[in-house]
ROFI-863826 format. One record per residue (C-alpha): residue number from 0; x, y, z. Coordinates in pm, whole numbers, plus 32768, in hexadecimal, padded with zeros to 4 digits. Layout:
<pts>
PT num   xx   yy   zz
PT NUM    X    Y    Z
...
</pts>
This chain:
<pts>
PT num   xx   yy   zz
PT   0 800B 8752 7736
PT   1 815A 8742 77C6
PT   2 8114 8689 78BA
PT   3 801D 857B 780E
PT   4 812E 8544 7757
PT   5 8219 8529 785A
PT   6 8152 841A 78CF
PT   7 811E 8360 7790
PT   8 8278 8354 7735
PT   9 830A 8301 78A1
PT  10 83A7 81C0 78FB
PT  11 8296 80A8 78D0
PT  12 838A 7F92 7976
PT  13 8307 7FE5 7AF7
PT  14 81A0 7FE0 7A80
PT  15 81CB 7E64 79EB
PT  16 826B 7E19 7B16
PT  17 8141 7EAB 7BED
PT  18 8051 7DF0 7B05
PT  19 8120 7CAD 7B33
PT  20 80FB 7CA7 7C80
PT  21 7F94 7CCE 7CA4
PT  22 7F57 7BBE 7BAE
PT  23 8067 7AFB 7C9F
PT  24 7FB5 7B76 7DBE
PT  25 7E2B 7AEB 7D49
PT  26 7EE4 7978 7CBC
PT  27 7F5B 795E 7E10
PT  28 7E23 7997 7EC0
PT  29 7D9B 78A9 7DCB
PT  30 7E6F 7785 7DFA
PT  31 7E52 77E3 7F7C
PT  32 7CF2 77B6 7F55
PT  33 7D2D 766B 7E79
PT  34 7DD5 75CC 7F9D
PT  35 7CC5 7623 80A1
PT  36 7D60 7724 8157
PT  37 7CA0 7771 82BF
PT  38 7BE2 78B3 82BF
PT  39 7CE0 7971 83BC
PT  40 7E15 78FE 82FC
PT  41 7D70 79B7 81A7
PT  42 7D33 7AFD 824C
PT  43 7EB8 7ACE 82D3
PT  44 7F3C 7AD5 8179
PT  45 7E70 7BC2 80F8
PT  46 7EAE 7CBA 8200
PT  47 8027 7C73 81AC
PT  48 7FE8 7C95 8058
PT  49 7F4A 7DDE 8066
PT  50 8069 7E54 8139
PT  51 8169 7DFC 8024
PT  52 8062 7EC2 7F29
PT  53 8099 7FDA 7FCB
PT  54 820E 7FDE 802B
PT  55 824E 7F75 7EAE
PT  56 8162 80AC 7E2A
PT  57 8200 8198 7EC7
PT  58 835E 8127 7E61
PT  59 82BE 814F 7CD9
PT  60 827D 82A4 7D24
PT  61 83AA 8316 7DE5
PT  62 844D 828C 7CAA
PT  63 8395 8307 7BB2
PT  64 8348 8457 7C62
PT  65 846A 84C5 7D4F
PT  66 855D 844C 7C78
PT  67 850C 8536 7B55
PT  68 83B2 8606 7B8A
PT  69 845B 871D 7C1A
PT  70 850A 8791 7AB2
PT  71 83BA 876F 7A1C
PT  72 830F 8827 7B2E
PT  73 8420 8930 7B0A
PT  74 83B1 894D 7984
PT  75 823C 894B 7984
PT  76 813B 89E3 7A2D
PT  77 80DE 8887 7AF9
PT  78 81A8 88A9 7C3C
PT  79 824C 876D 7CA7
PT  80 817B 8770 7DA9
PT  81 8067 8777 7CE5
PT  82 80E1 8619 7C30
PT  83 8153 8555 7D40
PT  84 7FD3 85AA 7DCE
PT  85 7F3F 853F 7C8D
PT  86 8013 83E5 7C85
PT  87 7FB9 83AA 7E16
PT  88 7E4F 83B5 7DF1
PT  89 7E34 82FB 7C9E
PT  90 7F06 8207 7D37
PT  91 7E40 8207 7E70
PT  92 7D0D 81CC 7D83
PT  93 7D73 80C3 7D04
PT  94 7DDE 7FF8 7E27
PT  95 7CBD 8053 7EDA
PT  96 7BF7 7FCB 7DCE
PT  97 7CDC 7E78 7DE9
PT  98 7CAC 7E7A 7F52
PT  99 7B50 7E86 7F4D
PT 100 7B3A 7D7C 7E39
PT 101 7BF1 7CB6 7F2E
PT 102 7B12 7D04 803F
PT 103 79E7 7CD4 7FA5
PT 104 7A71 7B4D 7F28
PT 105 7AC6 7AE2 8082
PT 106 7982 7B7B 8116
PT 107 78A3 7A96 8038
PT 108 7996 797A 801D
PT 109 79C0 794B 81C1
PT 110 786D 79F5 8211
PT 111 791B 7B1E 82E2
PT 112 78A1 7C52 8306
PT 113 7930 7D39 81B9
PT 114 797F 7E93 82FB
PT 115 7A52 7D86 83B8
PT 116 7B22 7CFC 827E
PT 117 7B6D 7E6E 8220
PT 118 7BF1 7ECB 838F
PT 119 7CB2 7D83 8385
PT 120 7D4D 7DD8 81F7
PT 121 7D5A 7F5E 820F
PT 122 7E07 7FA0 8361
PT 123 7F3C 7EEA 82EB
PT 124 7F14 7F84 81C9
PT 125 7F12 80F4 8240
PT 126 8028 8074 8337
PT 127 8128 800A 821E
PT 128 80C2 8173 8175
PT 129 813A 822B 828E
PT 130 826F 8150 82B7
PT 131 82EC 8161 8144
PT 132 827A 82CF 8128
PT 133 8359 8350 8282
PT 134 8458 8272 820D
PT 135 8458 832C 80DC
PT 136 8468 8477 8188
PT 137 859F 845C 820A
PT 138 86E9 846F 80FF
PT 139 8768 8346 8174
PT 140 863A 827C 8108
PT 141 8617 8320 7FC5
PT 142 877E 82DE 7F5F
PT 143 877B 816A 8006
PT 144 86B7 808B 7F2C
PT 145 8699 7F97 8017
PT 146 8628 8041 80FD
PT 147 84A5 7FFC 80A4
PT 148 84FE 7E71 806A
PT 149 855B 7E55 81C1
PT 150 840C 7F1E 8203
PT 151 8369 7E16 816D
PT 152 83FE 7CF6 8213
PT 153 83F5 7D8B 837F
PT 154 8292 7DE1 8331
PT 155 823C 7CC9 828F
PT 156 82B8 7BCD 83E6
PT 157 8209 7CD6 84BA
PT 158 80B8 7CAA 8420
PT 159 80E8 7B22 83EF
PT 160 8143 7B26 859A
PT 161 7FCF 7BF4 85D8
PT 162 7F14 7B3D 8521
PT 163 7FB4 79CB 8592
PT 164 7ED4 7A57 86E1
PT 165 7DC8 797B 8717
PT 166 7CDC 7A8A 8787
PT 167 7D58 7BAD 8685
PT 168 7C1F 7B55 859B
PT 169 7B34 7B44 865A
PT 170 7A2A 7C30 86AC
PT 171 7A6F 7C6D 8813
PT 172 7BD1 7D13 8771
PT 173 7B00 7DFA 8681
PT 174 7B33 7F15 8784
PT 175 7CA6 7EFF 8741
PT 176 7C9E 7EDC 85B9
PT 177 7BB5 800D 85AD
PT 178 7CB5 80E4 86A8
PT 179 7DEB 808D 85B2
PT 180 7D13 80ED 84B4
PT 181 7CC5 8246 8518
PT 182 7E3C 8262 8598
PT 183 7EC4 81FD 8415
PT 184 7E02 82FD 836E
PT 185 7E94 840B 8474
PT 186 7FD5 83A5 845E
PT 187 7FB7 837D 82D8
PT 188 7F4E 84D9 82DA
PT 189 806C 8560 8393
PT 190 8162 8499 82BA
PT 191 80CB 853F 8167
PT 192 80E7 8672 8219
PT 193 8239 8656 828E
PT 194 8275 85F4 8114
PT 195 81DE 86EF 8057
PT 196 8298 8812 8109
PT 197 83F8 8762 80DB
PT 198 83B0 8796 7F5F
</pts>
């Protein structure tokens, strides 16, 4: 009970935000879509898109979490632990769910295989997660708040530089999508790892 309603009465403002910018996110693809946008240049944004997702996500929960779980997990018998896991994988839910929605629209809409859209959207995804999530394992990054906005610029012009190569979407490069794939959920791993015993 204590925490339900820790979570019902917490700071709504970040969650408005979040919801902003997915609405922000879809108009954009929209009017992209309007203005007859090529094929590659759509999976470009999107892949940059979902790599701002996740950088912003976890900045919502270090600031909703690390910021002010940890006197709440000191008073109850959920462990902060125990809530910062709860708020990653809901949170993970969800975007997954948004990912795949995303997937699954430029699949149909450009006629590409649904696997190869996911390797292209989730790998940058995972990428970002790993990022934002060391970044915020160190003291520094937890006290700078800019830190993660220059995460998501850097990131942002390193994704937009990959996938301005003319061969990166093709299927000859699947190889190499599939290798950073399996390489972002290790090093994903490690990072919650690393996370969870700093707490």
């Amino acid at each position: 009970n204590i925490l339900l309603s820790y979570f019902l009465y917490m700071d709504k403002v970040y969650f408005a935000a979040y919801a902003v910018l997915l609405g922000l996110g879809f108009v954009l693809i929209s009017v992209l879509d309007n203005m007859g946008i090529e094929r590659d240049g759509m999976i470009a944004v999107c892949a940059i898109c979902a790599g701002i997702l996740s950088v912003i996500t976890i900045g919502i929960i270090n600031r909703l979490l690390f910021e002010g779980m940890a006197e709440l997990g000191a008073s109850c018998y959920w462990s902060t632990k125990q809530c910062v896991a709860t708020h990653l994988v809901l949170a993970g839910g969800i975007n997954l769910v948004i990912l795949l929605v995303m997937s699954f629209y430029l699949g149909f809409h450009w006629q590409i295989s649904v696997m190869h859209v996911v390797l292209y959207i989730l790998t940058p995804f995972l990428t970002s997660s790993s990022v934002a999530l060391g970044i915020l394992s160190t003291e520094t990054g937890r006290k700078t708040h800019y830190s993660l906005v220059v995460c998501i610029i850097f990131l942002s012009v390193v994704y937009a530089v990959i996938c301005s190569i003319p061969i990166v979407f093709m299927v000859a490069s699947l190889w190499i999508w599939g290798i950073a794939f399996m390489v972002d959920i290790f090093w994903l791993a490690i990072q919650l790892i690393r996370l969870f015993k700093q707490m």
